[in-house]
N, C-alpha and C positions, 0 to 999 in steps of 0.2 A: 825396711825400705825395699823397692822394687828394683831388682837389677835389671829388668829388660829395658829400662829408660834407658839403660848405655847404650843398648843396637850391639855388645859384641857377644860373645856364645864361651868365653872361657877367662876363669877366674884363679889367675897367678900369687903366690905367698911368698916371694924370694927371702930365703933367710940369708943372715949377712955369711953365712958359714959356706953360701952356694949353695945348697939344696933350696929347692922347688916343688911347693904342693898345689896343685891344681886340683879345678873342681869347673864342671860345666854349668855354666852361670844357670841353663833348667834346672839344676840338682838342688839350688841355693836357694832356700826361703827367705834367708836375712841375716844381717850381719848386725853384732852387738858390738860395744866397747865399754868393758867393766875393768875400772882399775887399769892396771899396768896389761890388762889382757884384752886380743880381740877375737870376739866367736862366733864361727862361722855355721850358720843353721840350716842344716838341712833339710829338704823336705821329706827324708826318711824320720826324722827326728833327732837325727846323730848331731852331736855340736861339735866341732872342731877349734881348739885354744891355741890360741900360737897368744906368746909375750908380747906386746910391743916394740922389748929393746932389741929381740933378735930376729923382728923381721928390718929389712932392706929396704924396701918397697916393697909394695901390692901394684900389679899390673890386670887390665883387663883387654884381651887380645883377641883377634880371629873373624872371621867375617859376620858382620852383622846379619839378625835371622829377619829375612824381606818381610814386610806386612803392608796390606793396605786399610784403609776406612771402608768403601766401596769399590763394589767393583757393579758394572754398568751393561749385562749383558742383552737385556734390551733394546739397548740403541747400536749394539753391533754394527759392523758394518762389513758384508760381506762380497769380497772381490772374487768373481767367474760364477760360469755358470753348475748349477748339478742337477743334473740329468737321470733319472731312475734306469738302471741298469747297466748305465753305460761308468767305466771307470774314471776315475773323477781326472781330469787332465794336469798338470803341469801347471802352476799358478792361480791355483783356486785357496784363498784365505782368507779367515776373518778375523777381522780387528773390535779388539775390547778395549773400552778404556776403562780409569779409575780415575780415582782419586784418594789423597792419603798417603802415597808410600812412602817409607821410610830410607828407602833408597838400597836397603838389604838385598840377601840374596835369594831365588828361588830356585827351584830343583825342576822348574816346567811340570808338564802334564801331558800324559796321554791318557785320552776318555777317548772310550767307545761307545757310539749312539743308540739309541732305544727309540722307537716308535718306528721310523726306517731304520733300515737296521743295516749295519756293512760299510757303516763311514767310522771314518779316526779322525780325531782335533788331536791334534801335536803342539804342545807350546816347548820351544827350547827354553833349556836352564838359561838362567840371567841374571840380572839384579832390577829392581824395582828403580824406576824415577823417584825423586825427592818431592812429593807432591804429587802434581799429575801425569798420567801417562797411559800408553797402551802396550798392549799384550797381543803378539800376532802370533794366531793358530793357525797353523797346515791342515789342509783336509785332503785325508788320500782316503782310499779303497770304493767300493759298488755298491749304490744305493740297489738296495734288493724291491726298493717299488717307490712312485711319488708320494708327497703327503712332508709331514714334519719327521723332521732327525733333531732327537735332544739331546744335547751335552751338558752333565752333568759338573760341570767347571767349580771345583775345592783349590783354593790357590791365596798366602797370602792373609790367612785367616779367616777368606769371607768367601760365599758361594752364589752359586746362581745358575740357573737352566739357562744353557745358549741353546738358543732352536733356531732351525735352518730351512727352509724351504727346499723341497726336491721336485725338479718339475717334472711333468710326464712327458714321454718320449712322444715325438709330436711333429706334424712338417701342417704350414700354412695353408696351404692347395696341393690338391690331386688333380691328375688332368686326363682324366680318361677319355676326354673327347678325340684327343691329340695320341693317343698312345699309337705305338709303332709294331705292326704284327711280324714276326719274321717265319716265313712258311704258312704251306695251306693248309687248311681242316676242309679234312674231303667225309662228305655221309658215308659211313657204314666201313668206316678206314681208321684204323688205330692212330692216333695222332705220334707222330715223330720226329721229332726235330722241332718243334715250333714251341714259341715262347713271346710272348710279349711283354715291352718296355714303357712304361707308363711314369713319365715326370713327373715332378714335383718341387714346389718351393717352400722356403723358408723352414726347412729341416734346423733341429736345433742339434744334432750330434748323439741324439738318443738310441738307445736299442731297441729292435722291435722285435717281435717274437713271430714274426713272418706270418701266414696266413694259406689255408689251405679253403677254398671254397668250390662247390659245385653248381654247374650251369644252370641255367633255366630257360624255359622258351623250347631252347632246342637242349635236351638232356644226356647226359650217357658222358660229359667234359669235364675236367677239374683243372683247376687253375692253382697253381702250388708257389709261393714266394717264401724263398729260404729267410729263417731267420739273422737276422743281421744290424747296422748302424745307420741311421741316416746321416746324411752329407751334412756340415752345416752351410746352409742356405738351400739352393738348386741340388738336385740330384735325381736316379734314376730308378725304378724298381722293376725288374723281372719277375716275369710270372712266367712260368715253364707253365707248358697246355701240356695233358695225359688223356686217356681214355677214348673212345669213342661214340662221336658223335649220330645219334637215331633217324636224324633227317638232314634236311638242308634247310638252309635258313640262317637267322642267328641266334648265336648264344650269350647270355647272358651274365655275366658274371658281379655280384654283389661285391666290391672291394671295400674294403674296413679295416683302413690301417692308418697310424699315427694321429687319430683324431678326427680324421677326415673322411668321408664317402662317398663314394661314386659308382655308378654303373658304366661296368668296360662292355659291350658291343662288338661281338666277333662275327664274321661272315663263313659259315659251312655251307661249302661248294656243293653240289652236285656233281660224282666224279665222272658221269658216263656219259657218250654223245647223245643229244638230243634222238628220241627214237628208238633208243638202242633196246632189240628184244635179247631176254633174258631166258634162257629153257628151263631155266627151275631158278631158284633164287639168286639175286645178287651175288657176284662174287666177294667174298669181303675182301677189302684190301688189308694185309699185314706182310709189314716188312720180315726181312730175312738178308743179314750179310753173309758173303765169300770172304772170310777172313783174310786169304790170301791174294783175293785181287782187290779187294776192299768196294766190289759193286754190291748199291744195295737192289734187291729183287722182291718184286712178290713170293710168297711163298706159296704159291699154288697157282695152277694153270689158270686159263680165264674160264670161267662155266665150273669149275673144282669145289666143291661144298667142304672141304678142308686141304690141310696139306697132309701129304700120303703118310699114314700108319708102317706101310710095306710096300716092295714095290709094286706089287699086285692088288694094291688098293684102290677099289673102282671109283670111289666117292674123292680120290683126289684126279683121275683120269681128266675131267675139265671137257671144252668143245674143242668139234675139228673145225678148223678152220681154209679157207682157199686164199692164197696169197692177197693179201690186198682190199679183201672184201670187208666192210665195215659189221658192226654186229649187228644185221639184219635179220638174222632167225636162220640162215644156213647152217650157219654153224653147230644148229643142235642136231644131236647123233638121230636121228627121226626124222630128218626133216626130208621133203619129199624131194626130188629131180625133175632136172629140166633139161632139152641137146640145145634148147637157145640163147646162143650166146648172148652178154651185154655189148652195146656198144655206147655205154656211158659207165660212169665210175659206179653208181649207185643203181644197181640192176631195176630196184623197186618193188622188187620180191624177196621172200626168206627161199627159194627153192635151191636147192646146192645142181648148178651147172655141170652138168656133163662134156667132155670133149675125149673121142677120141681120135684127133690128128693132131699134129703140131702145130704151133707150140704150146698145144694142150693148155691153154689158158682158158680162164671162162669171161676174158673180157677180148674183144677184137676191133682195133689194134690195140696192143696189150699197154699198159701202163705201169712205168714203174716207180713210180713217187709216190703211191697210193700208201704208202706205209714208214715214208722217209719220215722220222723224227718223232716227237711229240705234235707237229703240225701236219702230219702228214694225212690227205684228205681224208682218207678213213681208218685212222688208228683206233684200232678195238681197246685200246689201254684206257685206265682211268685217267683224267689229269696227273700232268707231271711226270706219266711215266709213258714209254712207248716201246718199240720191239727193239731186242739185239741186235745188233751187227756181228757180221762173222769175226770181227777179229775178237769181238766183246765172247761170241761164243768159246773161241779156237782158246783164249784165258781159263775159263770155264772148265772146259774138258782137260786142259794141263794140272790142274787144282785137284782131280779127282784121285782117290790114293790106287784106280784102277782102269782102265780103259775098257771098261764095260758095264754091262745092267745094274751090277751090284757097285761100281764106285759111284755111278750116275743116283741112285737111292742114298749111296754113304754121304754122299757131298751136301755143305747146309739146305741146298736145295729141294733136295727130298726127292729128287726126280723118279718117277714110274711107269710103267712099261703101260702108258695111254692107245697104243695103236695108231689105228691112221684108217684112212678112207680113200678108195679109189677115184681117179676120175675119169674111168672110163663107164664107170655102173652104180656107182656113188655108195657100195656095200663097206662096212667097215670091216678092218682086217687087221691083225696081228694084236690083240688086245692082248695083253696079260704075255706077250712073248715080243713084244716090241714098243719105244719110244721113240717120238721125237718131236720138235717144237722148230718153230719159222722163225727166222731173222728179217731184217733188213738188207740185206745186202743183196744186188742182182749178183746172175753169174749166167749172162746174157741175156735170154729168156726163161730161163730158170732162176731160182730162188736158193739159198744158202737155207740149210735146217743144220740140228744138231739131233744127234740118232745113236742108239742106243739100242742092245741086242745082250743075250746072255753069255757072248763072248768077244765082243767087237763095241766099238765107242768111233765114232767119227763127227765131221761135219763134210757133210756133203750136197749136191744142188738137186731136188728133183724138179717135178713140174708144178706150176702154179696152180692150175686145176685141182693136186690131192689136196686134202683135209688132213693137217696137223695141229698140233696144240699151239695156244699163244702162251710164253709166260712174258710175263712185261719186267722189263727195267727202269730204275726210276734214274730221271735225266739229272 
């Protein structure tokens, strides 16, 4: 006869003397009864005899071993969502039913999946229903991509592939139309600080593995979005702007991500005022911080085809400039002279004015807002950025690890013994033995510089009339 029809796992022999011979009702093929004897057969082949007047009872004990008929993993039914890459969340399970069981015990399951690969089905230990019933599996760990995740489910006697759907990380809409730019992209200026925020809906909680694309239209920009999670529903993606931009105009940026695409539309300034002559090429714009006053500056004067090597570096030296005067073409070291004064903001010429009486201006009456701020009517600066103020400079020169030629070079700035120009004859002077640059700030009818010498470092005022270097600040 078959003992697994009991449901229990151990088979008891009490003899009346007390002693007990057990056997694990697997080990037992069948039991005989010959004569006054009963014999116990095992599936090794060994028989065991016991009398029947000295046993006591026979007992069959311990917990029943769980089985089912079927089990029904097709009709699964699975609660939450999963999402490829992202870590499966808190309450994500699916329910198997059966039918058949015996109401025994199970030991649970943990199966690891194949085809997506990085998910776990956990079924805790239990016991089976009497008949029908289900089996509820845990699913933790990171789907390594979308597509099918199979579990191979051994449980109970019977088997079966549970397959799971992994969706791909994904949002509804992109809205590039709508995105939020913060900061400007100026032509022929290294982008910094700017970054743009581009919306989106119905993000399912997926990972994305970010996106790095380059402009079009207007070239030389890259748009970089760190890899990360979408929100579920609504949420936001940054895209950090690098690089620089070749002209003005817009750029272009291809975005493809979570499913969806769109073209982002960005606006490159043109950073110089309308007009502005140039003596040899564009100055490029790139930043450079004063770690200890925390301003950020150009790093090179205006008209400077780099920032200085040494301080005797002619190709960082840049144009002189006259207090005030916008970049009309004076400002190049060449450029011819004129003794007549303006008497408007905008001369209408590049000739660099001459004056020698006071208050040696080359505009009469003199004006002094011609250089106040970023708005100031003729700021030679690119967008965004415009001249120092003396107290901006008087920081500056405390920063320096010396107060002269060789701190003014040490300091981020790079600063270089540029020279200067007179304006009583408009010849240039102290090149390679002297610096200095113009501020914003009056100090009457004079002007606020910062000045620099092989053993001396100041800020001091001369007159509007000389030709000093600009370096621009950014506001």
């Amino acid at each position: 006869m078959s003992l697994s029809a009991f449901g229990q796992i151990e088979h008891d022999v009490n003899k009346n003397g007390g002693n007990t011979e057990s056997n694990s009702i697997n080990d037992i093929d069948s039991i005989r009864f010959i004569g006054n004897s009963m014999e116990i057969i095992l599936n090794n082949g060994t028989v065991e005899s016991h009398t029947i007047s000295h046993i006591n009872n026979v007992t069959f004990s311990g917990q029943s071993i769980g089985s089912v008929d079927y089990m029904n993993c097709e009709a699964a039914t699975i609660n939450g969502l999963i999402v490829e890459g992202t870590g499966v969340l808190n309450g994500v399970f699916i329910e198997v039913d059966y039918t058949g069981g015996n109401g025994g015990l199970h030991n649970g399951q943990i199966v690891n999946s194949t085809g997506v690969t990085g998910l776990t089905a956990e079924l805790v230990a239990g016991n089976f229903s009497i008949g029908a019933g289900t089996l509820t599996f845990i699913i933790t760990g990171t789907p390594n991509s979308s597509g099918v995740a199979t579990f191979p489910i051994n449980i109970g006697g019977e088997t079966c592939d549970l397959t799971v759907y992994v969706n791909p990380s994904e949002v509804q809409s992109l809205n590039c139309f709508g995105a939020t730019i913060y900061g400007t992209l100026l032509e022929g200026a290294v982008a910094n600080g700017v970054y743009i925020e581009v919306d989106y809906t119905g993000g399912n909680g997926g990972f994305h593995n970010g996106q790095i694309v380059n402009s079009t239209g207007n070239t030389g920009l890259t748009a970089e979005l760190m890899a990360g999670n979408f929100a579920i529903g609504a949420g936001t993606l940054t895209y950090t702007i690098t690089g620089t931009a070749n002209s003005s105009g817009t750029a272009i940026f291809a975005l493809n991500v979570g499913g969806q695409t769109c073209n982002l539309e960005v606006a490159v300034v043109y950073p110089w005022a309308l007009g502005a002559v140039f003596c040899s090429d564009t100055t490029e714009i790139v930043n450079v911080t004063n770690p200890i006053t925390g301003k950020v500056w150009m790093d090179r004067n205006l008209g400077a085809v780099r920032a200085a090597f040494h301080g005797s570096d002619y190709g960082s030296y840049g144009d002189l400039y006259q207090w005030g005067r916008g970049p009309d073409g004076h400002q190049c070291r060449n450029s011819a002279t004129t003794y007549t004064l303006s008497a408007s903001d905008q001369p209408g010429h590049g000739l660099f004015i001459l004056s020698n009486s006071l208050p040696c201006d080359w505009r009469t009456p003199q004006n002094g807002t011609l250089w106040q701020g970023t708005n100031g009517i003729n700021n030679p600066c690119p967008i965004g950025y415009r001249l120092p103020t003396k107290t901006e400079f008087d920081a500056e020169l405390s920063s320096w690890i010396s107060n002269d030629a060789s701190g003014a070079y040490n300091s981020p700035l790079k600063w270089s013994l540029n020279g200067g120009r007179y304006p009583t004859d408009g010849s240039i002077n102290a090149v390679g033995n002297g610096g200095n640059a113009w501020s914003s700030t009056l100090n009457g009818s004079y002007s606020y510089t910062i000045g620099f010498l092989s053993n001396n470092a100041f800020v001091n005022s001369p007159l509007r009339a000389n030709g000093a270097a600009v370096r621009c600040i950014k506001d």
